[in-house]
Backbone as CSV, one residue per row, in Angstrom:
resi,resn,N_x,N_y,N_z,CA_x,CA_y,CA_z,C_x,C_y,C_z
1,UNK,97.558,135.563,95.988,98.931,135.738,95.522,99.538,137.000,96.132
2,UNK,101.016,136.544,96.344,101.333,138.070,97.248,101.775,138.987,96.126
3,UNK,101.692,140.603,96.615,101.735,141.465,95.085,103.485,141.717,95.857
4,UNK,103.994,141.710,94.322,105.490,142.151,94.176,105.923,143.383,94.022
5,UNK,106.955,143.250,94.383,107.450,145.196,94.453,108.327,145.249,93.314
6,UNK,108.582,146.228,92.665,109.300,146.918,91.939,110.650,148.058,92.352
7,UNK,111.296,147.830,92.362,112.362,148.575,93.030,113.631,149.216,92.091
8,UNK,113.636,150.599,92.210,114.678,151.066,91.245,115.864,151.341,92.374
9,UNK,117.262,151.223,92.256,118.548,151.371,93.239,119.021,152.286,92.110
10,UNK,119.548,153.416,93.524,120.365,154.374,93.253,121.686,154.137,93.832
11,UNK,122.913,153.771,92.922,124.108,153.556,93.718,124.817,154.905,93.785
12,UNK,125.583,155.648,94.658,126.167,156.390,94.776,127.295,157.162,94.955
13,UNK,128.174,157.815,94.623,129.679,157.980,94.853,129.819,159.467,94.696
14,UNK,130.084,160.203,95.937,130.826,161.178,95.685,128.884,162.223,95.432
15,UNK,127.937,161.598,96.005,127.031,162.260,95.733,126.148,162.444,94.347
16,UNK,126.641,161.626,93.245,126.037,161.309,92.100,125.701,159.774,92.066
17,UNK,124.738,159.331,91.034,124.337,158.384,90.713,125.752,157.728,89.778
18,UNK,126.027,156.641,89.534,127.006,155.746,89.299,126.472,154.403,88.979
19,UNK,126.874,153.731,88.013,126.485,151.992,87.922,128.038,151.603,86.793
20,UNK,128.222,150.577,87.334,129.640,149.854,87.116,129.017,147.917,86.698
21,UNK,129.943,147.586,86.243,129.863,146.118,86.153,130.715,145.029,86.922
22,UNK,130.090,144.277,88.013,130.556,143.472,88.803,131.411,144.422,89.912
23,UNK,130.873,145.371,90.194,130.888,146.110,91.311,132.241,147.218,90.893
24,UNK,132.443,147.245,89.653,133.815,147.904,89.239,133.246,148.718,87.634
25,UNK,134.432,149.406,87.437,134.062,150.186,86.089,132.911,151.254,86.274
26,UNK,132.884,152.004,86.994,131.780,152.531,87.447,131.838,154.386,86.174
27,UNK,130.639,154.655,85.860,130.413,155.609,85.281,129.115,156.241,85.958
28,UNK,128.896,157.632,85.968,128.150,158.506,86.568,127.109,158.813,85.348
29,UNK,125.991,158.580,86.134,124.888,158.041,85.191,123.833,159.740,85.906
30,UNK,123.840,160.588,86.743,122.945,161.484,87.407,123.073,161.912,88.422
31,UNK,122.123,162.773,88.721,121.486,163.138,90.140,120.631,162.601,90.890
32,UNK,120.882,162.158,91.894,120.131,161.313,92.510,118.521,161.983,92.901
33,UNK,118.793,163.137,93.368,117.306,163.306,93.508,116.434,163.608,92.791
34,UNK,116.693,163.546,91.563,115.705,164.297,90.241,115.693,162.484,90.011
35,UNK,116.727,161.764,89.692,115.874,160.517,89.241,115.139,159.588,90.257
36,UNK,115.601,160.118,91.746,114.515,159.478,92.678,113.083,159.796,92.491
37,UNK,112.952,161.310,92.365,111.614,161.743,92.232,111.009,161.181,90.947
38,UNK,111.748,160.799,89.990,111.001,160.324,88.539,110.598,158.923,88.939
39,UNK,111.315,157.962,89.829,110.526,156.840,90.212,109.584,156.967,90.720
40,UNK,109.582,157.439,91.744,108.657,157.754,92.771,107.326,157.942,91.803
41,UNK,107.603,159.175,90.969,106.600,159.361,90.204,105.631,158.206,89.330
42,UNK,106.669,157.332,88.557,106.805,156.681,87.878,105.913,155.274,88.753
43,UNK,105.862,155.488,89.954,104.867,154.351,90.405,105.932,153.258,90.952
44,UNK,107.330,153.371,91.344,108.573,152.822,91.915,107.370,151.799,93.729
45,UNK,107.348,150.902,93.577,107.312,150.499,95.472,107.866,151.020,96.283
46,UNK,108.869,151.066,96.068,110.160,151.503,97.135,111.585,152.067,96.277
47,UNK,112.391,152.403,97.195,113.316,153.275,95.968,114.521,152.611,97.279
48,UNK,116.035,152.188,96.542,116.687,151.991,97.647,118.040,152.951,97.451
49,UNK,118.448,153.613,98.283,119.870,154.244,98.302,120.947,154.197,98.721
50,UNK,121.570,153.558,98.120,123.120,152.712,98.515,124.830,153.976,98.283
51,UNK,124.935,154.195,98.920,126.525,154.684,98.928,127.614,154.220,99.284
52,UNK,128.154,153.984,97.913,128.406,152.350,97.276,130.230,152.374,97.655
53,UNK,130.200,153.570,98.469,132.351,153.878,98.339,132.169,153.718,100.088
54,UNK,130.943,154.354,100.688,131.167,154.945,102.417,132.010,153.788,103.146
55,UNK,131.544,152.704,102.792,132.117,151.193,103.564,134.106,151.348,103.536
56,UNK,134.123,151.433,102.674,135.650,151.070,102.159,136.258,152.257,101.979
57,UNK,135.455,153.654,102.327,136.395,155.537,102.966,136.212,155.449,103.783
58,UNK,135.397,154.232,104.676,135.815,154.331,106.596,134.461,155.788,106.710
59,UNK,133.492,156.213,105.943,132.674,157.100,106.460,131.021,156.716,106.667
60,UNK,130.526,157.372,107.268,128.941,157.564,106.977,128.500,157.577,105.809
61,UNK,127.538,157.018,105.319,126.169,157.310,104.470,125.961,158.863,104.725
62,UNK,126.055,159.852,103.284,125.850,161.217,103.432,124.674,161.752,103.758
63,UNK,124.026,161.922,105.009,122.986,162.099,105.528,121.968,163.274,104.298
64,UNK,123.057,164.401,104.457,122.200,165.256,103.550,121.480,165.143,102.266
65,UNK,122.050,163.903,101.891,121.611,163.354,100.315,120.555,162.681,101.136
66,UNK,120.488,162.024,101.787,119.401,161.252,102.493,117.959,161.566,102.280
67,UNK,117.988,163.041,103.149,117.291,164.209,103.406,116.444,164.951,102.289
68,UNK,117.354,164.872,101.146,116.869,165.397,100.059,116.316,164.313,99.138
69,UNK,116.462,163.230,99.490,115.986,162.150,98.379,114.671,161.537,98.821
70,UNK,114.400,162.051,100.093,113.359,161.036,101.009,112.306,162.571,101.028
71,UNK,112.629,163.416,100.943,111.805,164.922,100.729,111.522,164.919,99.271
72,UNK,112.065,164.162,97.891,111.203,164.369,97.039,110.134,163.432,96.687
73,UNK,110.407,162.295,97.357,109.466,161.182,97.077,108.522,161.002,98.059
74,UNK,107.177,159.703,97.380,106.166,159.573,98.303,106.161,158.360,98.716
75,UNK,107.397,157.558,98.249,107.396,156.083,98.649,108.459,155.547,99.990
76,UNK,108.458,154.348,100.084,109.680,154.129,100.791,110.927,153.770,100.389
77,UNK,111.408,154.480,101.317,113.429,154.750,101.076,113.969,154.109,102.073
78,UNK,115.203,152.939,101.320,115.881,152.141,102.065,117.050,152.667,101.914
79,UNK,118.012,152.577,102.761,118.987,153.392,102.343,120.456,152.459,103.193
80,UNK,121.524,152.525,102.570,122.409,151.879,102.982,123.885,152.363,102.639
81,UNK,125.113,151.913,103.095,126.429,151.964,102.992,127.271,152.562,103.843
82,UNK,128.223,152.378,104.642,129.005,153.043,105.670,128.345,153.026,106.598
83,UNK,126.812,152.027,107.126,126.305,151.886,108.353,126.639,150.498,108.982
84,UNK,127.475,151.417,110.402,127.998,150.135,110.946,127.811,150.243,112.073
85,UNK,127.077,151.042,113.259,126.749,151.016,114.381,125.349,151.615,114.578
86,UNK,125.005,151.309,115.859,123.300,151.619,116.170,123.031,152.725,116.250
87,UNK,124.178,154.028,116.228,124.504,155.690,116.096,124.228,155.741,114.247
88,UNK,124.905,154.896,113.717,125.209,155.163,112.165,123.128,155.181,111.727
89,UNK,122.563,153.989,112.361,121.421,152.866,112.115,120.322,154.715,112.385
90,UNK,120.685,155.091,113.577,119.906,156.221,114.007,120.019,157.245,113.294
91,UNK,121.081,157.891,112.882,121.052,159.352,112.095,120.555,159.163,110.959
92,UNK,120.536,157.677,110.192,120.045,157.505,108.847,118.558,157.392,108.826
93,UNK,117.934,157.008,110.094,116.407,156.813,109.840,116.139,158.378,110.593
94,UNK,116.633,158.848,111.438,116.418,160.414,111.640,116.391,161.542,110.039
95,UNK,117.137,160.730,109.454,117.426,161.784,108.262,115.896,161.168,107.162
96,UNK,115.547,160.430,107.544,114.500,160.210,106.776,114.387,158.686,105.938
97,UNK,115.075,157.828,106.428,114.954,156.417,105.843,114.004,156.103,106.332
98,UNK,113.143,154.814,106.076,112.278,154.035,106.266,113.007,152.613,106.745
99,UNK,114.230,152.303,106.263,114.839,150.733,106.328,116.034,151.443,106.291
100,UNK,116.929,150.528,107.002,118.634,150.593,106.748,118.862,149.071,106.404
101,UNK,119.944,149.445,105.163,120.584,148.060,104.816,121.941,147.777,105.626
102,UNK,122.329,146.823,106.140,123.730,146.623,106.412,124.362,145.576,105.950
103,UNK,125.546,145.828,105.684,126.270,144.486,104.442,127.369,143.987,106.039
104,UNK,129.008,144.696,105.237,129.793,144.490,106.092,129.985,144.399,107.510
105,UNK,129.489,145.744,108.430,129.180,145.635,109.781,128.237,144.461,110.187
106,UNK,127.373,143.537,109.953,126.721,142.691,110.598,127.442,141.266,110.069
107,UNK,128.321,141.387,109.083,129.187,139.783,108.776,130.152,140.060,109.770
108,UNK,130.785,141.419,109.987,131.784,141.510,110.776,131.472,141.635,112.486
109,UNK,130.136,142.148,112.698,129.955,142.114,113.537,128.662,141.643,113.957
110,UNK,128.058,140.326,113.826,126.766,139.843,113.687,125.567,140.247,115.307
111,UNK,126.005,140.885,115.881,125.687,140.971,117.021,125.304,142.257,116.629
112,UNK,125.158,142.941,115.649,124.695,144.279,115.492,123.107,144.079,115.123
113,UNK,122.822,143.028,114.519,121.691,142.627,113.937,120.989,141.941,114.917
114,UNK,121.442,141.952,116.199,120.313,141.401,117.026,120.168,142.981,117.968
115,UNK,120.899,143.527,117.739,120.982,144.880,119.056,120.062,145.948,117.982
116,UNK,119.964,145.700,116.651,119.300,146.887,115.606,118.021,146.561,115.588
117,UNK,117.709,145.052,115.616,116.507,144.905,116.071,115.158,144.746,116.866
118,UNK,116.634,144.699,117.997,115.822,144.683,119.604,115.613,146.700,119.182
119,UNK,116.399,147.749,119.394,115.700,148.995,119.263,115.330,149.469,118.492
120,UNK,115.023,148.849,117.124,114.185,149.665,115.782,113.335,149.094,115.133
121,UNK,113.469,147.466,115.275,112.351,146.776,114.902,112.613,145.652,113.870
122,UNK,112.582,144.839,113.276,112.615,144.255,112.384,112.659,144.684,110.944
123,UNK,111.375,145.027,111.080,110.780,145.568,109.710,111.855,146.826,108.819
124,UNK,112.543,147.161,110.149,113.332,148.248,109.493,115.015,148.067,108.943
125,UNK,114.935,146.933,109.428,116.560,145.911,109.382,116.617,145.120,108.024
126,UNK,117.480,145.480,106.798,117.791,144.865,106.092,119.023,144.685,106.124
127,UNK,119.374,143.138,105.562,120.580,142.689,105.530,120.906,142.653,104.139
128,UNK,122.031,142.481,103.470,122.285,143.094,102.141,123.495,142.287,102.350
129,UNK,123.557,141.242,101.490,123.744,139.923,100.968,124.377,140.266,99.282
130,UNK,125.834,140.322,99.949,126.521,140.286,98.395,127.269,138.989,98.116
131,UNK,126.610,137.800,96.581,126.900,137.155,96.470,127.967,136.673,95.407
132,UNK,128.799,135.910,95.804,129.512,135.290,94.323,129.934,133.798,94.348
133,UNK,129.803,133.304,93.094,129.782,131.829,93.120,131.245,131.784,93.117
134,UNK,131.687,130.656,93.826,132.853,130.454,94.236,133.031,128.832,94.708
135,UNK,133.262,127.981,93.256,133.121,127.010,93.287,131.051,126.347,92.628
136,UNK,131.149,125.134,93.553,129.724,124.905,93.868,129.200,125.830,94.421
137,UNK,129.225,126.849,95.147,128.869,127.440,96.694,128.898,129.435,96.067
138,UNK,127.894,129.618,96.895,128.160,131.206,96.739,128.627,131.459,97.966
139,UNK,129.824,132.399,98.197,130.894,133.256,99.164,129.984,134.605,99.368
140,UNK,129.802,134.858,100.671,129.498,136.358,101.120,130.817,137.088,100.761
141,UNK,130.183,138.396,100.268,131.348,139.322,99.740,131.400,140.738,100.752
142,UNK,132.010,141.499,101.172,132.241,142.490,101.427,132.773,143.540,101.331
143,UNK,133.030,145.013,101.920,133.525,146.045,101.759,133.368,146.060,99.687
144,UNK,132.227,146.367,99.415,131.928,146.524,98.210,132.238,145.228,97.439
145,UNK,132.010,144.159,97.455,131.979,142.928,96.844,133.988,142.894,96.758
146,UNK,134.926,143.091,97.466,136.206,143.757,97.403,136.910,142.513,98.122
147,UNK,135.909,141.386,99.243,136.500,140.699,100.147,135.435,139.352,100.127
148,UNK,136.662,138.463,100.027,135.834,137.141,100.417,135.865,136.803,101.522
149,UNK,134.423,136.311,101.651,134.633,136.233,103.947,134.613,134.459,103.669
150,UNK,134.548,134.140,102.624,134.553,132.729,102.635,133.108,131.424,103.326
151,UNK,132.214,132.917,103.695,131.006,132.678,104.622,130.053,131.860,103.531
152,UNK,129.541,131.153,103.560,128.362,130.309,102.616,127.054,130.992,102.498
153,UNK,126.728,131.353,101.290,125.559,132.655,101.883,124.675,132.376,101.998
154,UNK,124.176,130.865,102.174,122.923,130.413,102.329,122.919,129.954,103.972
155,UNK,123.798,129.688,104.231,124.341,129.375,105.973,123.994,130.931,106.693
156,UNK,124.838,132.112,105.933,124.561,133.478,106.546,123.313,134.356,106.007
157,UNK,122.573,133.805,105.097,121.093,133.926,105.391,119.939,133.345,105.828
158,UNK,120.596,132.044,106.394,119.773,131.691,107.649,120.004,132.458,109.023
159,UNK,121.266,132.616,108.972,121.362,133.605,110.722,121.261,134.558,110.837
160,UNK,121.103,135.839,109.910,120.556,136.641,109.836,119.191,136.882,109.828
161,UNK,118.352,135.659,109.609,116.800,135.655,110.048,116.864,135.320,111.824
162,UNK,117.863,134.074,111.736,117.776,133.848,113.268,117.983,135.082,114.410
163,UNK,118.561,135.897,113.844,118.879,136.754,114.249,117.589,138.200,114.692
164,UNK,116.608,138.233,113.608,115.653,138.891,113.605,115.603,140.018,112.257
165,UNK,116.465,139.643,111.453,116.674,140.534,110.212,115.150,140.775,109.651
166,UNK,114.560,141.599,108.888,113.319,141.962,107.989,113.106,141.382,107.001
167,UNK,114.419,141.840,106.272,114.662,141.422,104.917,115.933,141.123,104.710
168,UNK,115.972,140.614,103.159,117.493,140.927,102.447,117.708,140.743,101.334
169,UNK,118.092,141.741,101.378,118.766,142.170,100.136,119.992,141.681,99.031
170,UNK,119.504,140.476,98.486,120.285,140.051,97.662,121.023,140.276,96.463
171,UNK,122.122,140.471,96.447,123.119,140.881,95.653,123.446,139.934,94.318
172,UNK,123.672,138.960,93.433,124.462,137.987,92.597,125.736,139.432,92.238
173,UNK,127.015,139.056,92.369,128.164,139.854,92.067,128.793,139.303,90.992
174,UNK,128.076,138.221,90.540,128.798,137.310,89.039,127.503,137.718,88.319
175,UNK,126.521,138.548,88.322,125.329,138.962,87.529,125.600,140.585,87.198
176,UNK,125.896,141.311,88.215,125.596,142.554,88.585,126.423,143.497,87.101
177,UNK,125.070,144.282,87.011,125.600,144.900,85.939,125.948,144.532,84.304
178,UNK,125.851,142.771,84.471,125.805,142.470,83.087,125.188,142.202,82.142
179,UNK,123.621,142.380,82.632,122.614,142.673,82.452,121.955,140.937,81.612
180,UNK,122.332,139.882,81.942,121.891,138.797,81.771,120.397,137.603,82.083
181,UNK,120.045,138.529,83.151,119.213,138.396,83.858,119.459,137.744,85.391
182,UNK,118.515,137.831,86.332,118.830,137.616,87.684,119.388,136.216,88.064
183,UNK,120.492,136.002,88.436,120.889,134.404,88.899,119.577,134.020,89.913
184,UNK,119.141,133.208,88.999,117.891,132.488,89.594,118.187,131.298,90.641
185,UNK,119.462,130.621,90.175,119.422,129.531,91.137,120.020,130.287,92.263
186,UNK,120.838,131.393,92.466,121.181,131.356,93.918,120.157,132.380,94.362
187,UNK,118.865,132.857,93.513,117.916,133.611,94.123,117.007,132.739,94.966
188,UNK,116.448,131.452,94.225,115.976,130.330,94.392,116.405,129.346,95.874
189,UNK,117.481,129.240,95.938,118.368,128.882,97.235,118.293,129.697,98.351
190,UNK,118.544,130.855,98.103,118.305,132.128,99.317,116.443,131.750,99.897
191,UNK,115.776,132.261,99.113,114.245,132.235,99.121,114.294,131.257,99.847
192,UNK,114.001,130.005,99.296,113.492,128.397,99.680,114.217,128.434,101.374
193,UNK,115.448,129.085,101.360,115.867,128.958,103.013,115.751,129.851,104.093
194,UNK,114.866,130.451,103.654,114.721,132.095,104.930,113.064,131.944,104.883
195,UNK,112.398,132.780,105.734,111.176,132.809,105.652,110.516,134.198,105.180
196,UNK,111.853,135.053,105.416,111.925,136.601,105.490,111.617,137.299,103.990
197,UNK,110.822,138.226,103.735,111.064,139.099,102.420,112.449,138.668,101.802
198,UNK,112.804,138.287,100.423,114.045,138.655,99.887,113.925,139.372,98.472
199,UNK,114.830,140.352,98.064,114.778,141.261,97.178,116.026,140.606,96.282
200,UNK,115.512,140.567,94.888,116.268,139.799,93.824,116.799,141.208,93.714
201,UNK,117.998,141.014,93.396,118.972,142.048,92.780,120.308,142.078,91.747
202,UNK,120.744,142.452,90.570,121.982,141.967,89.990,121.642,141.413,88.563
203,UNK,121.757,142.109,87.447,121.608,141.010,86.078,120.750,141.504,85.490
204,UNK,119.808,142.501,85.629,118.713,142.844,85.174,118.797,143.445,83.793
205,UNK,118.774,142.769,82.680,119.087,143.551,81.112,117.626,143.704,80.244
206,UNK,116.292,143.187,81.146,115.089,143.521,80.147,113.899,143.136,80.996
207,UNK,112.639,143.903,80.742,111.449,143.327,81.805,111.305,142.613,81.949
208,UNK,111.453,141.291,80.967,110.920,139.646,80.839,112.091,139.220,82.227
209,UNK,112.791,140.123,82.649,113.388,139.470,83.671,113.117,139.148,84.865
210,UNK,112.401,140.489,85.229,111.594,140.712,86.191,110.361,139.912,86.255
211,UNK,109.466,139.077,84.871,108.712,138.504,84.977,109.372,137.256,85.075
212,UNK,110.483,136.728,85.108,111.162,135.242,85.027,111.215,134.967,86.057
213,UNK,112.079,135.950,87.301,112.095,136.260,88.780,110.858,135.912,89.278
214,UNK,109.746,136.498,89.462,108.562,136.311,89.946,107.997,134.757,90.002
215,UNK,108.428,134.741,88.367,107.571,133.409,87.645,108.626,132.232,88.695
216,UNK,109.649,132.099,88.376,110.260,130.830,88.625,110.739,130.980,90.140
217,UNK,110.768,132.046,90.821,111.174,132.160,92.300,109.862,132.491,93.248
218,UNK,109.952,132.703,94.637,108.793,133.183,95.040,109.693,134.775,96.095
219,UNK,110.335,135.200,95.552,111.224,136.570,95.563,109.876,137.351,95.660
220,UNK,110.273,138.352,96.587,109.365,139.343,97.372,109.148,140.286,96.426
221,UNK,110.295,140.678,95.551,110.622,142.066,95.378,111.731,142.075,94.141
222,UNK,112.007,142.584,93.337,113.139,142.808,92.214,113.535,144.177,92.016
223,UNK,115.042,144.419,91.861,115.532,145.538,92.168,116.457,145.618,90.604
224,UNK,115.953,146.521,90.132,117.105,147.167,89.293,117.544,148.614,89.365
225,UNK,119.004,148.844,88.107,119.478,150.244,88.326,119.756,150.434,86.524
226,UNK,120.595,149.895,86.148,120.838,150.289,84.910,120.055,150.375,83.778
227,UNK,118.430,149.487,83.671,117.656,149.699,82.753,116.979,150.861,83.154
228,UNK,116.075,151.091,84.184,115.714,152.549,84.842,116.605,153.540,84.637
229,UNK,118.246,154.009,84.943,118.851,154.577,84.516,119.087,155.175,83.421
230,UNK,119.043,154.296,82.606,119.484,154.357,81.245,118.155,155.061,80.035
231,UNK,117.136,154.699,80.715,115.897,154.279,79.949,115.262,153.725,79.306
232,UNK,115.947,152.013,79.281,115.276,151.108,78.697,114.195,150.990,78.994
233,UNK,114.199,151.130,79.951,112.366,150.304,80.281,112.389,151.506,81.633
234,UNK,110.963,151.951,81.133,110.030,152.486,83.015,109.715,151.857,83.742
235,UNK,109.281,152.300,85.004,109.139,151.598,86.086,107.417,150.858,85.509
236,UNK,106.934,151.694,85.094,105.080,151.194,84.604,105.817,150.606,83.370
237,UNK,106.409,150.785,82.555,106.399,149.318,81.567,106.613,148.184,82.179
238,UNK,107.547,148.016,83.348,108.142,147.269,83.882,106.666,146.071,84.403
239,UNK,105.634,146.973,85.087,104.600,146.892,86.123,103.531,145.974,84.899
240,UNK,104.049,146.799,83.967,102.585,146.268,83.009,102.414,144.966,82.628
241,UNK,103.792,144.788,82.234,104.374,143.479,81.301,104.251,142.548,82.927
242,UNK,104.767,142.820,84.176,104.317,142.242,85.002,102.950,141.618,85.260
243,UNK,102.128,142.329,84.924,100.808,141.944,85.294,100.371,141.125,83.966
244,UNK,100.320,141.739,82.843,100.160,140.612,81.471,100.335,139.418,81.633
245,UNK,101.378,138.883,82.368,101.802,137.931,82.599,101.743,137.340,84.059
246,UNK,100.419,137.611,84.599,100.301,137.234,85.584,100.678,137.214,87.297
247,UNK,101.585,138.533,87.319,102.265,138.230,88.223,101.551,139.371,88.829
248,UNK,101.203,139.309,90.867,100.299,140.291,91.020,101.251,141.458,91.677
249,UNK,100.883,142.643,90.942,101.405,143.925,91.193,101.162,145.108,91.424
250,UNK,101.153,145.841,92.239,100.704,147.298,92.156,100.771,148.158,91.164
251,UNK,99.712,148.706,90.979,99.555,149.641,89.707,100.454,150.737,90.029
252,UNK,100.430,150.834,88.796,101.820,152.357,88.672,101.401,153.406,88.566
């Protein structure tokens, strides 16, 4: 059985931690690097860092937060937002990423995702897949879930593998934040059509969620922010109740 990751997301604005509902309503929940280091601690897989405004202020991902978030931890840091060229792709893994996510720049410009992976590798290329049901069909979303590209996201997560993507990073934007649990069927749909790692993300309101994900999908990875945030649940409660129930996981 493959072992699953655990993943806490730090969204960001203005250099603080932030979580909003359905990509809006946003309230400042911390400091990013004191609660990175508590995952980390906490037995986190991977930790991901999203700067959740850079796309839609036309700027960079703030390198220096980068720097300091990837210097307190011992895990891997994915890091994403306002990366839209193979300059943007470079200063962020110079500053200390492990993975870059890209949302908007590779729907808008899909030719970035074959040029990021011919010079950095696969493994280091995530695509970050924001979804919303729209109709029968989930719509790729962009510039912060803000734009419908009208793209079918099961069509644009097949070409983003064709392409040579790592992973991706799946979004539900009709889940996110409302803490319901993970939209399984369009997690389920993504999975079953890529061959690639995919990371459940969006909906997360209690551990049994994270064990539902596992249980009923074959999802790489599950990502939350607001129960970690908040302190409903730790990353090792999270891990434990995982394994109770069968699902194989790294100890915390």
């Amino acid at each position: 059985m493959k072992i699953k990751r655990i993943i806490p997301c730090l969204d960001t604005k203005d250099g603080r931690v932030v979580k909003g509902t359905n990509f809006v309503s946003l309230k400042e929940l911390g400091d990013p690097v004191t609660m990175a280091k508590t995952y980390s601690d906490e037995g986190a897989d991977e930790l991901v860092l999203l700067d959740i405004t850079a796309t839609n202020e036309a700027r960079q991902t703030k390198l220096d937060l980068v720097k300091q978030v990837k210097k307190a931890i011992s895990i891997p840091l994915s890091v994403g937002g306002g990366i839209s060229s193979i300059h943007d792709i470079s200063d962020v893994l110079n500053a200390g990423a492990d993975k870059v996510s890209i949302n908007s720049a590779a729907v808008n410009h899909p030719e970035l995702i074959d040029k990021s992976v011919t010079q950095f590798g696969s493994e280091r290329i995530i695509i970050a897949i924001d979804a919303k049901q729209i109709g029968r069909n989930w719509h790729v979303m962009t510039r912060g879930g803000m734009k419908d590209t009208e793209i079918d996201a099961i069509k644009w997560a097949k070409e983003v593998v064709k392409r040579g993507a790592g992973e991706i990073l799946l979004t539900s934007m009709d889940r996110d934040g409302v803490k319901s649990g993970f939209d399984l069927d369009l997690t389920k749909a993504i999975v079953d059509a890529v061959d690639i790692p995919v990371i459940a993300s969006g909906g997360v309101g209690s551990a049994d969620d994270f064990v539902e994900a596992f249980q009923k999908t074959d999802v790489a990875a599950a990502l939350a922010a607001s129960i970690f945030h908040e302190g409903t649940y730790t990353v090792k409660e999270v891990k434990q109740l995982c394994k109770e129930n069968g699902v194989s996981i790294r100890e915390a």
